[in-house]
Each structure stands twice: as C-alpha cells, then as structure tokens.
ZAVEX-700949 format. One record per residue (C-alpha): residue number from 1; z, x, y. Coordinates in pm, whole numbers. Last residue first. Layout:
N
<r><n>NUM</n><pz>Z</pz><px>X</px><py>Y</py></r>
...
***
This chain:
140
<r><n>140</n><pz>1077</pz><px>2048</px><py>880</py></r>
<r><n>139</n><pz>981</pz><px>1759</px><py>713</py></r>
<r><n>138</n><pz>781</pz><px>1832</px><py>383</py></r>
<r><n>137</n><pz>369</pz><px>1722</px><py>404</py></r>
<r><n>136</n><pz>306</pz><px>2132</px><py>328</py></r>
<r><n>135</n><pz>517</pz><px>2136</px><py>73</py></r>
<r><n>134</n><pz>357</pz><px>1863</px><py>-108</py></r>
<r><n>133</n><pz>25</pz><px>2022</px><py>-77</py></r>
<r><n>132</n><pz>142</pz><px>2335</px><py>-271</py></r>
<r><n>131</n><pz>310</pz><px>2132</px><py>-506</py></r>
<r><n>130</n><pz>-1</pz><px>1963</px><py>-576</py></r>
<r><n>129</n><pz>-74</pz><px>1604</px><py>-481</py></r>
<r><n>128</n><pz>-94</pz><px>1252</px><py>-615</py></r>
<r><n>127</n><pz>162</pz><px>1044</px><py>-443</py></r>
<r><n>126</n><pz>256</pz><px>738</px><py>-533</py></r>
<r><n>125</n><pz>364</pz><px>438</px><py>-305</py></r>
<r><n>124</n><pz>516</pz><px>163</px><py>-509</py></r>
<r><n>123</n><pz>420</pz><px>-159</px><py>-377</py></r>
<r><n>122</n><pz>657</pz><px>-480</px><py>-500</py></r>
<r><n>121</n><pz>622</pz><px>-857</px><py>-540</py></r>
<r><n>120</n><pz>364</pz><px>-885</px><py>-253</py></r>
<r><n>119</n><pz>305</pz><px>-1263</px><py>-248</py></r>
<r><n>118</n><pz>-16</pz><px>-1429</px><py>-383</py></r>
<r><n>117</n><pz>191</pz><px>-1746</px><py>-491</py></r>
<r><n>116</n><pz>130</pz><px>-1637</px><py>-909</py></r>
<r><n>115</n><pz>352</pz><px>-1296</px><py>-765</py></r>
<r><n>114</n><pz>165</pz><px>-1008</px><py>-689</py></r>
<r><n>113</n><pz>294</pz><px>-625</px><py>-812</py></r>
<r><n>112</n><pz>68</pz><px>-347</px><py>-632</py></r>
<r><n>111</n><pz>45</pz><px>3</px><py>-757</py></r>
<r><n>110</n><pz>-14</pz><px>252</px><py>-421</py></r>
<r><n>109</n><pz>-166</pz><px>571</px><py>-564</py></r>
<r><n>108</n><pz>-205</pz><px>799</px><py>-303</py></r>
<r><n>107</n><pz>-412</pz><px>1146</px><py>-225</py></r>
<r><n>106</n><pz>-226</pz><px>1385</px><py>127</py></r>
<r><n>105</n><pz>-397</pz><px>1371</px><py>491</py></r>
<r><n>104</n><pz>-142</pz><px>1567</px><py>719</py></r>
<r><n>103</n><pz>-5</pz><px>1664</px><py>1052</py></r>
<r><n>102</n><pz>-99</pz><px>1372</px><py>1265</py></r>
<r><n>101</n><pz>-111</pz><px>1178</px><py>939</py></r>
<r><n>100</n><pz>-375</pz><px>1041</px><py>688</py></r>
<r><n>99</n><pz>-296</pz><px>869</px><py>402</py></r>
<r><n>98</n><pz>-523</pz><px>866</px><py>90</py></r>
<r><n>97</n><pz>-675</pz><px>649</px><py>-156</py></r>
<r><n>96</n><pz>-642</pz><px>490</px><py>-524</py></r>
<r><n>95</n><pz>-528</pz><px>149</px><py>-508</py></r>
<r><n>94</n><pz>-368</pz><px>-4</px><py>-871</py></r>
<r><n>93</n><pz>-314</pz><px>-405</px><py>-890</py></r>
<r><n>92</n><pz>-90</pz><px>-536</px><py>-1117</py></r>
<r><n>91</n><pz>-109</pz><px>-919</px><py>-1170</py></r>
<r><n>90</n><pz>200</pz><px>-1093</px><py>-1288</py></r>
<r><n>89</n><pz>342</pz><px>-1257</px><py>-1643</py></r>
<r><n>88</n><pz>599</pz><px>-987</px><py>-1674</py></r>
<r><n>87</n><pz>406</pz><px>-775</px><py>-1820</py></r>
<r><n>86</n><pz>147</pz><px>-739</px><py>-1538</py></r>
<r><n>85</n><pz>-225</pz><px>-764</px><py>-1671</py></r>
<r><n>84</n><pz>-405</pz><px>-456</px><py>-1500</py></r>
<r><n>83</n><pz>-669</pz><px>-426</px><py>-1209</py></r>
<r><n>82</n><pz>-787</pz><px>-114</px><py>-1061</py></r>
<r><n>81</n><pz>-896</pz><px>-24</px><py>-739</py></r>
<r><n>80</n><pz>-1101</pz><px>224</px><py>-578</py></r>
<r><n>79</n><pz>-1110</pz><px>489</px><py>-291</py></r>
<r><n>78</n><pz>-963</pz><px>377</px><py>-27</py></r>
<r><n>77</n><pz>-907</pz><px>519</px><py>310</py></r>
<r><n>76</n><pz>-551</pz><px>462</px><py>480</py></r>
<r><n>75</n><pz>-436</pz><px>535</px><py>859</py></r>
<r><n>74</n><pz>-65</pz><px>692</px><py>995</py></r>
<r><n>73</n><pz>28</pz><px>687</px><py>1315</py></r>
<r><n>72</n><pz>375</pz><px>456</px><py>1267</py></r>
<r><n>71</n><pz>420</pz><px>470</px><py>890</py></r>
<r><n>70</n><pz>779</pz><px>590</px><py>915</py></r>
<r><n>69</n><pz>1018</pz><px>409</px><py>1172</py></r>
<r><n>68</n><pz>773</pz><px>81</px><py>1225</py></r>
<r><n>67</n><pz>693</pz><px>105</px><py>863</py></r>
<r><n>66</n><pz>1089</pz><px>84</px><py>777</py></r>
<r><n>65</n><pz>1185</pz><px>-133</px><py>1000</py></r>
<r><n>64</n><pz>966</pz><px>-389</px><py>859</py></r>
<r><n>63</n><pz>1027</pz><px>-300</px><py>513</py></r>
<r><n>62</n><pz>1356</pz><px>-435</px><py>591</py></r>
<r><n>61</n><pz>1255</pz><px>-733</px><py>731</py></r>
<r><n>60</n><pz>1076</pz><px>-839</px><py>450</py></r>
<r><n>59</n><pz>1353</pz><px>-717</px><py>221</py></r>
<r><n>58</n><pz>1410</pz><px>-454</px><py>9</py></r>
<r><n>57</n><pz>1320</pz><px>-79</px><py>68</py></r>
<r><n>56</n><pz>1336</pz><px>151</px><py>-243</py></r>
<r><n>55</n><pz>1510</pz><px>451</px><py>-227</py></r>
<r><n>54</n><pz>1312</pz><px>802</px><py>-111</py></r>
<r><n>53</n><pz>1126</pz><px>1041</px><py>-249</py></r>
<r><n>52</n><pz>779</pz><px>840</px><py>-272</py></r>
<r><n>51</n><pz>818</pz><px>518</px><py>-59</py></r>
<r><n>50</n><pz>900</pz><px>208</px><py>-341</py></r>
<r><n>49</n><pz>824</pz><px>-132</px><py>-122</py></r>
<r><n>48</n><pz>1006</pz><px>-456</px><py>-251</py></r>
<r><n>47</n><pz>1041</pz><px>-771</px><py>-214</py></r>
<r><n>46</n><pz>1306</pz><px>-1026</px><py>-184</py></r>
<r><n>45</n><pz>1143</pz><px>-1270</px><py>81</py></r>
<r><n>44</n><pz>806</pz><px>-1212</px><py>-125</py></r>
<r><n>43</n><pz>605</pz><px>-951</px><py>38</py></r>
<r><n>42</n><pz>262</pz><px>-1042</px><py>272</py></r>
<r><n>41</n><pz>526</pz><px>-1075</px><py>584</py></r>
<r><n>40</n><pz>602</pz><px>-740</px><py>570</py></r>
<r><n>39</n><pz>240</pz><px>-620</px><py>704</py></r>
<r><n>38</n><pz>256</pz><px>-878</px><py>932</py></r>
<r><n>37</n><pz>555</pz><px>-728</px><py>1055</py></r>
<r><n>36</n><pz>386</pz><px>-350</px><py>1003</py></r>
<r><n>35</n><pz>64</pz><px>-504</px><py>1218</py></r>
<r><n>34</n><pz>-13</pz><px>-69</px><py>1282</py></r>
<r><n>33</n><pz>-374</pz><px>-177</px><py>1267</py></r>
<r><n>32</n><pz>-437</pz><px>50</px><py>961</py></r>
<r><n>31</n><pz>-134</pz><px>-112</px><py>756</py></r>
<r><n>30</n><pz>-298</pz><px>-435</px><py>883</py></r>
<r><n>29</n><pz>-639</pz><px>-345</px><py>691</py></r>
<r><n>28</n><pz>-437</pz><px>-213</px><py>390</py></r>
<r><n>27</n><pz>-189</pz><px>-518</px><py>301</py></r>
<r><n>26</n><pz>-492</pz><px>-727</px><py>450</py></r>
<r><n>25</n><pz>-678</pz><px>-617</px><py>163</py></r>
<r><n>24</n><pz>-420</pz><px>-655</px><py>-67</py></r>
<r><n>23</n><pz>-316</pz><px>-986</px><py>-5</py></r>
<r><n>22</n><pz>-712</pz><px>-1084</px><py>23</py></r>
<r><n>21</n><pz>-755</pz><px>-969</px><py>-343</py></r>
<r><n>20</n><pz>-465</pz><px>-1187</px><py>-501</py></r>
<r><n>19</n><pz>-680</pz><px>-1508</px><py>-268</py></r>
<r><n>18</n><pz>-983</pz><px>-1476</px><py>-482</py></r>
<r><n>17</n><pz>-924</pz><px>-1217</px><py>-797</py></r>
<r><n>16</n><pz>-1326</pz><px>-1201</px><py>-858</py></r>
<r><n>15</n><pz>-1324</pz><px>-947</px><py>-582</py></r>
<r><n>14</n><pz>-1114</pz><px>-690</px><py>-733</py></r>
<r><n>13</n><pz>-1367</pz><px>-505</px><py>-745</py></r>
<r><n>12</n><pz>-1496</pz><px>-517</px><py>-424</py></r>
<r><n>11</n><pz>-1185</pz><px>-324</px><py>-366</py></r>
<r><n>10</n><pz>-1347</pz><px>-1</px><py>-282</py></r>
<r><n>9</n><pz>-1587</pz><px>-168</px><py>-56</py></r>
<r><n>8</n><pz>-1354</pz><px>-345</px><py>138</py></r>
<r><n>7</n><pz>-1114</pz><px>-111</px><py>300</py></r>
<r><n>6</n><pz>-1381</pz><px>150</px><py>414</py></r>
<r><n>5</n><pz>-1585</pz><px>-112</px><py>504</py></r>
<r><n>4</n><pz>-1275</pz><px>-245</px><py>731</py></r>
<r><n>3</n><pz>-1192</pz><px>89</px><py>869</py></r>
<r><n>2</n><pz>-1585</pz><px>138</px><py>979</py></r>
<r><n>1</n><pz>-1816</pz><px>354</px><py>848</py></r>
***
C-alpha cells in the first residue's frame, strides 16, 4: 500500500467536505514527505499546533521550525476520521493513526480546527498510549 492510499482511504470520509478534506490530506501526505514549510503554510498566519507535553507552537513560521527540529524522520498511517460541528462556528476534524519513529511507532489522535477559508486553525497532537509505551518514546 502506498503512503497516499494509506492517507486517503481512511479519510474517504470526510470526502463530502470538498476543499476542508484536501487541507487535511495534504496536512498528512506532506507531513510524510518531510514538506514541513508547506506543511505550515496550510495554518492560518496565527495558528496553532498543540505537540503532546510541550507548549503550543504559534505561527506559520514557527511551526516550521518546529517540524524541521522534531518531526524530521517521522511517517503517519491513518486509521479513520471523524467529523464534528466546531463550536465556534468551525469544522473539527478528528484523525486517528500513528507515528512512526526511528526508535518508536506510538497511536495519535490529531483533532483538526479549519477556518470557513480551509486554513489550519489549530492541530492538537494526542497521544493514545499506555504508560508503559510512553516511557519507552521518553528522551533519554
């Protein structure tokens, strides 16, 4: 299977969502291509990616820096997606999947925030592991 049927299958359905289902597909497929400026470029000028453990990164440039420093190796599969009504008028879109790493492949949760101009409001990156696996991902 290739990265891009891995990416597209799971969010077939979000399919119906037209150009709020591209951002999020090429959110993934450029994560996966290492593109971290063009992964940037997807977010509103203020917004905003929420790492797990760590304070949020504003800023397209910003969370440019930060993929090049931290994501750099590191692939996505995808499992299925979810789509919620936002409460503050937005779309909410919920990725299950995992990251792989040289040294580890640990479950996510990323939970998408898209503005009505198909811009990246936020991503918060949740991780859904045991303690056991947790400790195991921890820097040395």
């Amino acid at each position: 299977m290739t990265v891009s049927q891995t990416i597209e299958r799971p969010l077939a359905a979000i399919a119906q969502l037209g150009k709020s289902a591209e951002v999020v597909l090429r959110y993934f497929t450029l994560f996966n291509s290492g593109e971290y400026q063009q992964v940037a470029d997807l977010f509103a000028i203020d917004g905003s990616l929420y790492p797990p453990f760590e304070a949020p990164v504003v800023g397209r440039d910003n969370i440019a820096d930060y993929l090049i420093k931290e994501a750099d190796g590191m692939t996505v599969s995808l499992l299925d997606a979810e789509v919620l009504s936002g409460e503050c008028n937005c779309l909410q879109v919920n990725v299950r999947g995992s990251v792989t790493a040289l040294v580890f492949k640990v479950k996510v949760v990323w939970c998408f925030v898209l503005t009505d101009d198909n811009k990246i409001e936020s991503v918060r990156v949740d991780l859904v592991a045991t303690l056991e696996e947790l400790l195991r991902i921890r820097p040395q």
